[in-house]
GUGUKE-28337 format. One line per field, with one value per residue (C-alpha): residue in three letters; residue number from 1; y, z negated, x negated; chain. Coordinates in steps of 0.5 Angstrom, whole numbers, plus 500, padded with zeros to 3 digits. Last residue first. Example, Ala and Ser with C-alpha at 12.3 -4.5 7.8 and 13.67 -1.06 7.14 Angstrom:
BEGIN
resn: [Ser | Ala]
resi: [2 | 1]
py: [498 | 491]
pz: [486 | 484]
px: [473 | 475]
chain: [A | A]
This chain:
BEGIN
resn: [Unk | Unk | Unk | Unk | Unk | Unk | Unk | Unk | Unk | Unk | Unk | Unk | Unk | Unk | Unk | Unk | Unk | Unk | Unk | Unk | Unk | Unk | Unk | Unk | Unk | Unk | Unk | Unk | Unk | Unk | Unk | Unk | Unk | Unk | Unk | Unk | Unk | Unk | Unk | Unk | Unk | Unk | Unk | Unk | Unk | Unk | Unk | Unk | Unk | Unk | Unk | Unk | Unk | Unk | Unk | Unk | Unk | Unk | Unk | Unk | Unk | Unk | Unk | Unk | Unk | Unk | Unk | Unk | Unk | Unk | Unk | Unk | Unk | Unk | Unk | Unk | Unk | Unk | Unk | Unk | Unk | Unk | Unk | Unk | Unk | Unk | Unk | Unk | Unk | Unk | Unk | Unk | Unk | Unk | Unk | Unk | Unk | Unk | Unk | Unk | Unk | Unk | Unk | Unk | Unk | Unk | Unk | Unk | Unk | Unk | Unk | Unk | Unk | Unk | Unk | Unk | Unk | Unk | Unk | Unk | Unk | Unk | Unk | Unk | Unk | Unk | Unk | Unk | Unk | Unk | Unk | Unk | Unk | Unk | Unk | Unk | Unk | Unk | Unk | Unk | Unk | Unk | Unk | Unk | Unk | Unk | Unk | Unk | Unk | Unk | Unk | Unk | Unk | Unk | Unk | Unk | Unk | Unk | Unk | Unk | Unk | Unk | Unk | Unk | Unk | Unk | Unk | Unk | Unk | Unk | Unk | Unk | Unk | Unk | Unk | Unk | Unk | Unk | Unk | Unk | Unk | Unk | Unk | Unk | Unk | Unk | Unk | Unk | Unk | Unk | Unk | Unk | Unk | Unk | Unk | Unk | Unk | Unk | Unk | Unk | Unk | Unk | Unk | Unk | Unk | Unk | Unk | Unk | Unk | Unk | Unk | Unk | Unk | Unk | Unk | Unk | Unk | Unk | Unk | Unk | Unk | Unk | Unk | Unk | Unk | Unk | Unk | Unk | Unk | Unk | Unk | Unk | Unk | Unk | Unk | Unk | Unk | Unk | Unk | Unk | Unk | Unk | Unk | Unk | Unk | Unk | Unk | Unk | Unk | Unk | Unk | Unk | Unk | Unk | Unk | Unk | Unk | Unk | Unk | Unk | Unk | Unk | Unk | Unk | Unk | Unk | Unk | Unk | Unk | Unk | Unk | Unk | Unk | Unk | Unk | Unk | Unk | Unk | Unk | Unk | Unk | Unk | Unk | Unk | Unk | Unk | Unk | Unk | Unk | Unk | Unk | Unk | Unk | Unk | Unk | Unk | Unk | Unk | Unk | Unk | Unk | Unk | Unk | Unk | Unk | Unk | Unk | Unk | Unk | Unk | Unk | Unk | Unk | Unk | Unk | Unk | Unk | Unk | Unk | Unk | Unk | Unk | Unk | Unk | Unk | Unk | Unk | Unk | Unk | Unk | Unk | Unk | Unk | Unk | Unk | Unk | Unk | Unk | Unk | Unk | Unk | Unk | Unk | Unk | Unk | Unk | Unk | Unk | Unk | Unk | Unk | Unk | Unk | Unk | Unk | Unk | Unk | Unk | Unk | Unk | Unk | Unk | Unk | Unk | Unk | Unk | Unk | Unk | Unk | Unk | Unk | Unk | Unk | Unk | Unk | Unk | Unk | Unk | Unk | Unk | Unk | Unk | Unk | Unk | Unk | Unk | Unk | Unk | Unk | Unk | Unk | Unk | Unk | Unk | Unk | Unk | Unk | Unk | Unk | Unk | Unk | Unk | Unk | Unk | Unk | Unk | Unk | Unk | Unk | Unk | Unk | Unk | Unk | Unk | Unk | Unk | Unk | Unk | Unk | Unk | Unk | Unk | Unk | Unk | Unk | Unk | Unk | Unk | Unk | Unk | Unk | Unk | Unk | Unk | Unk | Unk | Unk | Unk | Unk | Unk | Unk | Unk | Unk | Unk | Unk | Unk | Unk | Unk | Unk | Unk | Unk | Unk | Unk | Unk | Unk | Unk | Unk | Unk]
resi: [458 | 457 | 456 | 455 | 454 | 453 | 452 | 451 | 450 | 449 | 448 | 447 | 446 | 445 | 444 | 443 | 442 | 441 | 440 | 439 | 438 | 437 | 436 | 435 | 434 | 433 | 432 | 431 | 430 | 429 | 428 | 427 | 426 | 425 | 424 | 423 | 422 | 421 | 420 | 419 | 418 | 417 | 416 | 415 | 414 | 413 | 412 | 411 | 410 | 409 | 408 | 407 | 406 | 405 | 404 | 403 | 402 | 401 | 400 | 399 | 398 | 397 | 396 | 395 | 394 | 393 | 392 | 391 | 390 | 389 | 388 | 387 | 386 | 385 | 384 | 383 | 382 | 381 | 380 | 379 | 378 | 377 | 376 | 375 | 374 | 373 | 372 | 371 | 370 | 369 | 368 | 367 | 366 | 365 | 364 | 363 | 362 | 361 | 360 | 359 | 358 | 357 | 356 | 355 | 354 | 353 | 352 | 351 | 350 | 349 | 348 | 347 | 346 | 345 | 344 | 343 | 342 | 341 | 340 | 339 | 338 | 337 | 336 | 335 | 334 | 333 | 332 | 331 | 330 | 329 | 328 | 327 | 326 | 325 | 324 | 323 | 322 | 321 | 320 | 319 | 318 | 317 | 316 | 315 | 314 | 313 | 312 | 311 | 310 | 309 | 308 | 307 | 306 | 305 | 304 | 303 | 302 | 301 | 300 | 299 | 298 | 297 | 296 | 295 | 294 | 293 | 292 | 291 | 290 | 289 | 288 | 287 | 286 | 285 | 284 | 283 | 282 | 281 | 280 | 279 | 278 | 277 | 276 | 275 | 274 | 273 | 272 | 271 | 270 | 269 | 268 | 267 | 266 | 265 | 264 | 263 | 262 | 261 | 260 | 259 | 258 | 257 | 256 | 255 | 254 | 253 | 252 | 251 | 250 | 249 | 248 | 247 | 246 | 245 | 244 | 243 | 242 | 241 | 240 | 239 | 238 | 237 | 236 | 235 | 234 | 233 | 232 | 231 | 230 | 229 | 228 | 227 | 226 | 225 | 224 | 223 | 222 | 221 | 220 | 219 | 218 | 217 | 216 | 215 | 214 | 213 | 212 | 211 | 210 | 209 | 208 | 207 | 206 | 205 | 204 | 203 | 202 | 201 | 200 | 199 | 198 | 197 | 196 | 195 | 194 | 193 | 192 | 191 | 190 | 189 | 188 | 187 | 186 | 185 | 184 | 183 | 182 | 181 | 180 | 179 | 178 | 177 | 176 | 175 | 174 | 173 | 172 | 171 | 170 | 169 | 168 | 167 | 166 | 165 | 164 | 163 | 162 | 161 | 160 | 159 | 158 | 157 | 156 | 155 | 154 | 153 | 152 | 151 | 150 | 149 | 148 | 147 | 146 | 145 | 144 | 143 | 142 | 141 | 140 | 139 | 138 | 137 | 136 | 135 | 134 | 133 | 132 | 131 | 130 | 129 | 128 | 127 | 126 | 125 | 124 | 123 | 122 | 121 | 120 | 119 | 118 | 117 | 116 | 115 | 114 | 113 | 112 | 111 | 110 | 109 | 108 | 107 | 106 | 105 | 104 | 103 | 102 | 101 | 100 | 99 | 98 | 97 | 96 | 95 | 94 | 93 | 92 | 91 | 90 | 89 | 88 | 87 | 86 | 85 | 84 | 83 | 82 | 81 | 80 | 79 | 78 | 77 | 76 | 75 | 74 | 73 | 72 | 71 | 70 | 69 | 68 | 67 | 66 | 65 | 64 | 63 | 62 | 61 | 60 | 59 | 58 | 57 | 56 | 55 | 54 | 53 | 52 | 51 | 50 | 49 | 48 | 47 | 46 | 45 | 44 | 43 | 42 | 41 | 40 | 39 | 38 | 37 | 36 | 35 | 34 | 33 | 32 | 31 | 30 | 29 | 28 | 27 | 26 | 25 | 24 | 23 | 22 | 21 | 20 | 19 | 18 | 17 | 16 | 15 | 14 | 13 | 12 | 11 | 10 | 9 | 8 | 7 | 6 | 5 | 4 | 3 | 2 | 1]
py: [477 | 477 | 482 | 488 | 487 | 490 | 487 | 482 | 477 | 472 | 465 | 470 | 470 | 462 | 463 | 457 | 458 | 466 | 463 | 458 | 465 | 469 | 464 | 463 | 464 | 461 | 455 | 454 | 453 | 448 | 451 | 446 | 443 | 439 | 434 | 429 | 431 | 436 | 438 | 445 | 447 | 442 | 443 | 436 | 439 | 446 | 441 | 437 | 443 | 445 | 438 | 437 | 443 | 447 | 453 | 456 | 453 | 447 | 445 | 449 | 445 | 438 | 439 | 441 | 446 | 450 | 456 | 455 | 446 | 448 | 451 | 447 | 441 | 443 | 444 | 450 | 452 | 457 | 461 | 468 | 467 | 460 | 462 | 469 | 465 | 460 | 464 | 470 | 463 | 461 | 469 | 470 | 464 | 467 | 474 | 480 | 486 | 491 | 498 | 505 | 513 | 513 | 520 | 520 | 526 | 532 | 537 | 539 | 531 | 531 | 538 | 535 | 528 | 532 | 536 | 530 | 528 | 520 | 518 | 514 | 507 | 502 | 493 | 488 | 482 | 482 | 490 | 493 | 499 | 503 | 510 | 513 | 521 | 520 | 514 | 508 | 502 | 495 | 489 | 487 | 484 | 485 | 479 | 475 | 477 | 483 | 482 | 488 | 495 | 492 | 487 | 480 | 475 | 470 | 464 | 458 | 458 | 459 | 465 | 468 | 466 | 470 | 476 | 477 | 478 | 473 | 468 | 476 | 478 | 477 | 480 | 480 | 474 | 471 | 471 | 469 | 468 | 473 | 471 | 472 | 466 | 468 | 474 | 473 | 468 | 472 | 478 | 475 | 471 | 477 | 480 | 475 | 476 | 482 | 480 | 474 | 479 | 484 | 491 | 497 | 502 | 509 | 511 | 506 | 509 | 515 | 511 | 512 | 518 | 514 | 511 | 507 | 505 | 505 | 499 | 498 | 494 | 494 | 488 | 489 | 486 | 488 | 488 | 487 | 487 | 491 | 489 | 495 | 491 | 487 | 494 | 494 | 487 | 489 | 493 | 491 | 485 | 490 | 493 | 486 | 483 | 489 | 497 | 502 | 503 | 499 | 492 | 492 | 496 | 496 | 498 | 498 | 496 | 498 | 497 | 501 | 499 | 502 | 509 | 509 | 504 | 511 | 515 | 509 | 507 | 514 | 514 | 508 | 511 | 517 | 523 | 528 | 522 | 521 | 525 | 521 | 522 | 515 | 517 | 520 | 514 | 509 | 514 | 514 | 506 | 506 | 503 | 504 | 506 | 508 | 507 | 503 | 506 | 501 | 503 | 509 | 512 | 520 | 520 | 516 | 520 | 527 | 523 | 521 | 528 | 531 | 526 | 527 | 524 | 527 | 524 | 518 | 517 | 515 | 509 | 509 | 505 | 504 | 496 | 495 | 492 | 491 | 492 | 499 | 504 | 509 | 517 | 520 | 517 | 517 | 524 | 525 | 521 | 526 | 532 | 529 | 529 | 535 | 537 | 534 | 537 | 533 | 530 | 525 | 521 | 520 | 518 | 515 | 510 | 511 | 504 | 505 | 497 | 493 | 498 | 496 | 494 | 495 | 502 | 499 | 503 | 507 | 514 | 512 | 513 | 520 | 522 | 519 | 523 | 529 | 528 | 527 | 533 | 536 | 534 | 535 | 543 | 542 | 540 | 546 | 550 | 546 | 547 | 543 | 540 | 534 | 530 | 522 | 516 | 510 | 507 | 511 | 509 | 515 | 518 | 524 | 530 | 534 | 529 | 528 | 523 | 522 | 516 | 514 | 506 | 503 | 496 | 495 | 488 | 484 | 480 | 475 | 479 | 484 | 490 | 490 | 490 | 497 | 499 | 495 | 500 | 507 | 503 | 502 | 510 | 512 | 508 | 501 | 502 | 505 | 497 | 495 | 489 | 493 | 493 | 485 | 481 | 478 | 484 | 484 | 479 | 481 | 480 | 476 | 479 | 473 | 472 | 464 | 460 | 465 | 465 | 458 | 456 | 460 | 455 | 459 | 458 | 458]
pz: [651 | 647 | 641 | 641 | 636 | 629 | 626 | 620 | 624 | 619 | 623 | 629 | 630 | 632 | 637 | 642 | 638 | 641 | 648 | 648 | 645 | 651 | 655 | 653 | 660 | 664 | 659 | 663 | 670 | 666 | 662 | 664 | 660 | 661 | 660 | 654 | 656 | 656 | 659 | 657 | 656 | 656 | 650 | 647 | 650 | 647 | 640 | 641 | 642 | 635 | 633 | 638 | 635 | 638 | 635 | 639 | 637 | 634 | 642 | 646 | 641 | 643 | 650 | 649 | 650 | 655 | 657 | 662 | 663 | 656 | 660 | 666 | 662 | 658 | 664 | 662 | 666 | 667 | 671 | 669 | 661 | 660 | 664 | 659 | 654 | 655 | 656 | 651 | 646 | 649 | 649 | 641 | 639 | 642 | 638 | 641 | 640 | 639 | 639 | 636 | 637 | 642 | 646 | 649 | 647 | 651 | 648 | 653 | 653 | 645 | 646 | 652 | 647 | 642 | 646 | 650 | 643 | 645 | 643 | 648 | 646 | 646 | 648 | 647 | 650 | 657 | 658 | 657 | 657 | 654 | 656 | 650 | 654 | 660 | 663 | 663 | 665 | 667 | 668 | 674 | 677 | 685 | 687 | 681 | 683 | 678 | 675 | 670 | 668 | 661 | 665 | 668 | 672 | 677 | 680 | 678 | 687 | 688 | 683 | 688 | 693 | 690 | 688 | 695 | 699 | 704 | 700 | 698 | 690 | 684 | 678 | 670 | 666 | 671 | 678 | 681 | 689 | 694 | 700 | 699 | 694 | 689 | 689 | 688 | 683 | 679 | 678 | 677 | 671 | 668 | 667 | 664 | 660 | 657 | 655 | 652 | 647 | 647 | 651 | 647 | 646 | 647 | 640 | 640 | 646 | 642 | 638 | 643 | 641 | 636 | 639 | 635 | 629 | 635 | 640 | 644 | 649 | 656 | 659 | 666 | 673 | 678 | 685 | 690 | 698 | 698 | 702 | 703 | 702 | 697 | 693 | 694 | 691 | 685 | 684 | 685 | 681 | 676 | 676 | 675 | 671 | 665 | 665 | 660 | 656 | 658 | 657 | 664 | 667 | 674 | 678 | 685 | 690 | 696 | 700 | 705 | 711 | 716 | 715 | 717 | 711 | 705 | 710 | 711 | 704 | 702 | 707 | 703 | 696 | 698 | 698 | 691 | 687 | 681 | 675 | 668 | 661 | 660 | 659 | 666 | 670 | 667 | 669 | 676 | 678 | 682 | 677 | 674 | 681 | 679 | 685 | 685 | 691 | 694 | 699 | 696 | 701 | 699 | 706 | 704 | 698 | 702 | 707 | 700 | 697 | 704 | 704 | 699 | 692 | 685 | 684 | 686 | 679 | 682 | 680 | 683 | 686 | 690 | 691 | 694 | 701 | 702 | 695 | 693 | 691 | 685 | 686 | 691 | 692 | 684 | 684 | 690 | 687 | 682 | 685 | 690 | 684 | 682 | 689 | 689 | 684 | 678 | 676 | 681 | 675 | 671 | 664 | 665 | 671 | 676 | 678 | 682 | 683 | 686 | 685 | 686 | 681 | 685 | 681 | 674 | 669 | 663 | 667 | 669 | 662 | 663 | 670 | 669 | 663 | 666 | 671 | 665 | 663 | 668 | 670 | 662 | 663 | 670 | 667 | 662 | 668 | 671 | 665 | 667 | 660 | 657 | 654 | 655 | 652 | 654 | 650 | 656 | 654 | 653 | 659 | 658 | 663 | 667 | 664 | 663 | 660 | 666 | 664 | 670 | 670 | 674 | 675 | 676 | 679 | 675 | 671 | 668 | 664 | 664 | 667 | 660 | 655 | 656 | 656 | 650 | 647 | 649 | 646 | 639 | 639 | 640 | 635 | 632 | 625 | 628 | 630 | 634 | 632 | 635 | 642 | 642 | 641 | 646 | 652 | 656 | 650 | 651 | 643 | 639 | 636 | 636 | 641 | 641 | 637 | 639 | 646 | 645 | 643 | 648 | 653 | 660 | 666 | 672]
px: [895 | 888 | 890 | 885 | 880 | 878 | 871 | 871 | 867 | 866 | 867 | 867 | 860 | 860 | 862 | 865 | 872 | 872 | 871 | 877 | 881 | 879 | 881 | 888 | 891 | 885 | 887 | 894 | 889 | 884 | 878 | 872 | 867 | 861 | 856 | 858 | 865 | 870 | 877 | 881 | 888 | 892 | 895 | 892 | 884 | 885 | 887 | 880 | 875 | 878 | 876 | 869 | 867 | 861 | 860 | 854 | 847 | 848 | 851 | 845 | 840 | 844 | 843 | 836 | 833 | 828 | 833 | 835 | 835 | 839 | 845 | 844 | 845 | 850 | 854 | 860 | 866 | 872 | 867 | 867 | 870 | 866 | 861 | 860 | 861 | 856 | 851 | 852 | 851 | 845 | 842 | 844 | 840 | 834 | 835 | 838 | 837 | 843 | 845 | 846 | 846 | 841 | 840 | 834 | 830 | 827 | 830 | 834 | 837 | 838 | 843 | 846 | 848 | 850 | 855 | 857 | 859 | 859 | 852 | 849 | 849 | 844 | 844 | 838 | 835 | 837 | 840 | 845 | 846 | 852 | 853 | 858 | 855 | 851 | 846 | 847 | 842 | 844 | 840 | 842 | 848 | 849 | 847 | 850 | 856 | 860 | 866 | 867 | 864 | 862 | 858 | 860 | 858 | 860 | 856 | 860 | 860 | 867 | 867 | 861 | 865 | 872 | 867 | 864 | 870 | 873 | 877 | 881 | 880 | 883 | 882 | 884 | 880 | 877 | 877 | 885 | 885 | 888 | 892 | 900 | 902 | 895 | 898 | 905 | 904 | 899 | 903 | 910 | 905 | 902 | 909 | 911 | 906 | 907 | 914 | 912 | 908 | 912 | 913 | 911 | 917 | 917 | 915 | 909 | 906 | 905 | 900 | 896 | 893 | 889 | 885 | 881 | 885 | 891 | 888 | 894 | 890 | 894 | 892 | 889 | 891 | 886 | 886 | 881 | 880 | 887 | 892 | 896 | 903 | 900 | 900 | 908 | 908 | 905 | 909 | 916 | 913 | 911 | 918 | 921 | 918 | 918 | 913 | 918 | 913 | 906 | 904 | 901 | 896 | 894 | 887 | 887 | 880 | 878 | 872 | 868 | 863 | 865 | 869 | 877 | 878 | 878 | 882 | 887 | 887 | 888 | 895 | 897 | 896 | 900 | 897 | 900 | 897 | 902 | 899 | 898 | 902 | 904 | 911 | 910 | 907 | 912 | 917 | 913 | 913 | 907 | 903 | 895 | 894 | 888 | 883 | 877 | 872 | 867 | 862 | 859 | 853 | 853 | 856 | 861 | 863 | 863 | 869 | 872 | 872 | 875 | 880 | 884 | 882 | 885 | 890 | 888 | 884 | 877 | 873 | 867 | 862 | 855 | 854 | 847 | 846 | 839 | 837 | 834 | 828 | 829 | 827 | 830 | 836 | 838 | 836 | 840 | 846 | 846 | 846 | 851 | 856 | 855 | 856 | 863 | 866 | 867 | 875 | 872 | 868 | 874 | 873 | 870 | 866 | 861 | 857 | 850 | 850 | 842 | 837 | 830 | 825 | 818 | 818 | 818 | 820 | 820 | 819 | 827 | 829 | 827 | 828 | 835 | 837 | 835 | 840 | 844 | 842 | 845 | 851 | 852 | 851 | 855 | 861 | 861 | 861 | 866 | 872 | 877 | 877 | 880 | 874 | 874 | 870 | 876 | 882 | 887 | 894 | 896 | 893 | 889 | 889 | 884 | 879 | 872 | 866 | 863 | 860 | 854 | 852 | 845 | 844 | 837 | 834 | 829 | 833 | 828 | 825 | 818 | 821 | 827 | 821 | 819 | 825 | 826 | 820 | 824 | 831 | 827 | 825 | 832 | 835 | 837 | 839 | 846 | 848 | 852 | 858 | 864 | 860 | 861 | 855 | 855 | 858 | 865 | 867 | 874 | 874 | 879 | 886 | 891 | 896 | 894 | 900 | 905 | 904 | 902 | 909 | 912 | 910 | 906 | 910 | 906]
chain: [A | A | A | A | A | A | A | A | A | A | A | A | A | A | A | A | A | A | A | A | A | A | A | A | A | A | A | A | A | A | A | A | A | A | A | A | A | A | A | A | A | A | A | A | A | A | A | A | A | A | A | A | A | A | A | A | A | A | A | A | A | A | A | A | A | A | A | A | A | A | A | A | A | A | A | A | A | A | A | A | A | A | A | A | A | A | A | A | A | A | A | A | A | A | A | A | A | A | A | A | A | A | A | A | A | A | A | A | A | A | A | A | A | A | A | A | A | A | A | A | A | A | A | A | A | A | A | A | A | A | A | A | A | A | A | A | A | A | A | A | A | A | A | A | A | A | A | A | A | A | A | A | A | A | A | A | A | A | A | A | A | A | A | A | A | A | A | A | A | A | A | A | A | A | A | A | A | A | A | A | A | A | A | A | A | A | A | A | A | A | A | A | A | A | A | A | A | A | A | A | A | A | A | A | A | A | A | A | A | A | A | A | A | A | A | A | A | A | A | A | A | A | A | A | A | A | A | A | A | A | A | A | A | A | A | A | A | A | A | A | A | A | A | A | A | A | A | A | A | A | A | A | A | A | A | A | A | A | A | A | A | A | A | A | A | A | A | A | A | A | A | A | A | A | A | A | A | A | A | A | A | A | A | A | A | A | A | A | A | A | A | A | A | A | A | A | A | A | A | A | A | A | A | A | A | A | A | A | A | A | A | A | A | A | A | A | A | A | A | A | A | A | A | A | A | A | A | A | A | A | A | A | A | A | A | A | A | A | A | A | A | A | A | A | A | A | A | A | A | A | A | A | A | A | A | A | A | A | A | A | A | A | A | A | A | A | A | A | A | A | A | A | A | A | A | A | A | A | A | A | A | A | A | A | A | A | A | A | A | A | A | A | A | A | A | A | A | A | A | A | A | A | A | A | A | A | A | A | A | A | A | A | A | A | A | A | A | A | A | A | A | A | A | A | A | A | A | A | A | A | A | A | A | A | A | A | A | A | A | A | A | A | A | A | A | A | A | A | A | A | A | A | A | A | A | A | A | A]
């Protein structure tokens, strides 16, 4: 699907991901530990009952240019273990706040590069989680590894910690694209992890690509991308570079090699999409696409899908999300906090007994309704305002004059074939899939005085 240049040019404006409503760029520091111990508290009496837990660690042995994420370069365990263990703290305090008849549904590691820690810390943590929470039936235990890392030693000792999805940052398999980026290639060839990871029952592999990067065009990303259709993963994930250099200022690096423009960047997506959905995996969302047999593409089918800062998730697996470590944010049903980002800060509150919170959110009603409809908009492509007031005990009309409901800005998506709309419904069209970032952003009624930065949306 060919996307038209004028709307590249119309639509490539910075909007947010939308990962949260509010975004993160809106929390605010009045909102501090003392109010995240009550809204924890709170969280055991709402709707969402299921435990959703993030681990953040924080560090890396090497840091990619690209990289928009809370890291530390260090190869220092001694330093690992002091953090591995007031994060283990971290856990026993949160978890004195909460029900114990709630069960885990999702243990989801993330960085940084979690397998960068030796495996024992790993296990550390695992324990306490183990031994002091109870779980789903089949729970979703993943962590997304840097495959240079991973041999199968550490992959064995996963499996018996009981992870059952591993995401490897392929990023590219191309290694000029690799080297100017300042990331190690795997010294195990991706094929022989997956093998190693498959060799056990019941695990599932995903691979995580960029796009937009130095020296990345069409042709070596569809090289890519084919290549990684070859290993058949369960999932695979196309994400956007975003060149955020206000916050990241090593990335600014990249600007120096030579940034693909917009056109470019997303002809890349398109070769990536159509040789994907043309070899057996389904679109989902934003970025991800996924096999008809996988949980993710029935969810998708089913107007089910969710979606948190980790990613895509189901509803089944989805809970309120608990973080723990230095940057973690929680996102619970009405209210959002963030850990402080400093890991020694965060070690220092730890040991003395405090939560970590350096700012976060609460939402009001009008905020929850407004998360609602974007989230199924960015997941599902579609919105019924019946089902969407019937949810919250509102009427159609509460639900339209509490988002930016505007039948004009609806009616120009609507003449470039983007989306469709009724009285009762809306849908984002195979070309709005594209923008949906942007169909998103005009449904908020935030963004009219938004004065936050964003990434641009292609």
């Amino acid at each position: 699907m060919k996307v038209p240049q004028n709307l590249i040019n119309k639509y490539n404006t910075p909007v947010p991901r939308y990962t949260s409503y509010p975004p993160a760029n809106f929390f605010s520091s009045e909102f501090n530990s003392d109010d995240y111990s009550e809204w924890l508290k709170q969280s055991n009496d709402e709707a969402t009952q299921n435990i959703s837990i993030y681990i953040h660690i924080p560090f890396c042995p090497k840091i990619c240019h690209f990289c928009g994420c809370n890291t530390h370069l260090t190869r220092d365990t001694n330093k690992m273990q002091v953090y591995v263990e007031a994060l283990k703290k971290e856990i026993l305090m949160v978890k004195n706040h909460l029900n114990p008849n709630r069960k885990v549904s999702q243990v989801h590691w993330g960085g940084g590069t979690p397998n960068s820690l030796p495996i024992e810390m790993v296990e550390g943590i695992m324990q306490v989680i183990h031994n002091n929470f109870t779980f789903i039936e089949k729970p979703e235990i993943a962590m997304e590894c840097h495959p240079a890392l991973l041999d199968e030693t550490y992959i064995e000792k996963l499996v018996e910690l009981k992870f059952n999805r591993f995401s490897l940052g392929i990023q590219d398999f191309k290694q000029e694209v690799l080297d100017n980026v300042n990331r190690d290639a795997p010294s195990i060839p991706i094929e022989e992890l997956v093998r190693m990871i498959r060799s056990h029952k019941n695990t599932s592999v995903n691979f995580d690509f960029i796009y937009g990067l130095p020296f990345q065009d069409e042709k070596s990303f569809s090289e890519t991308i084919d290549k990684a259709i070859a290993l058949s993963p369960d999932r695979l994930v196309t994400f956007s570079y975003a060149h955020v250099p206000w916050v990241k200022k090593a990335q600014k690096i990249l600007e120096t090699r030579g940034l693909p423009e917009a056109d470019k960047k997303l002809a890349m997506f398109e070769a990536g999409f159509k040789l994907l959905t043309e070899n057996g995996y389904n679109a989902i969302g934003l970025d991800h696409f996924a096999k008809p047999t996988d949980e993710l593409d029935i969810a998708f089918k089913n107007r089910t899908l969710h979606r948190n800062f980790q990613g895509y998730c189901t509803r089944e697996t989805t809970g309120q999300v608990y973080a723990f470590g230095a940057t973690g944010i929680s996102q619970l049903d009405s209210a959002y906090a963030q850990n402080v980002k400093d890991t020694n800060t965060y070690v220092q509150l730890i040991n003395e007994g405090k939560l970590t919170i350096e700012k976060g959110y609460v939402l009001s009603r009008s905020q929850k309704i407004i998360r609602h409809v974007i989230n199924e908009v960015m997941c599902n492509y579609y919105i019924s305002w019946e089902e969407a007031a019937q949810m919250f005990q509102a009427s159609v009309a509460e639900i339209k004059s509490t988002i930016n409901y505007d039948e004009a800005s609806l009616n120009q998506f609507v003449s470039e074939g983007l989306l469709s709309y009724t009285d009762d419904e809306m849908i984002v069209s195979d070309s709005g899939k594209f923008f949906v970032r942007n169909i998103a952003a005009s449904l908020d009624p935030g963004m009219k005085n938004a004065t936050q930065k964003f990434s641009k949306a292609l």
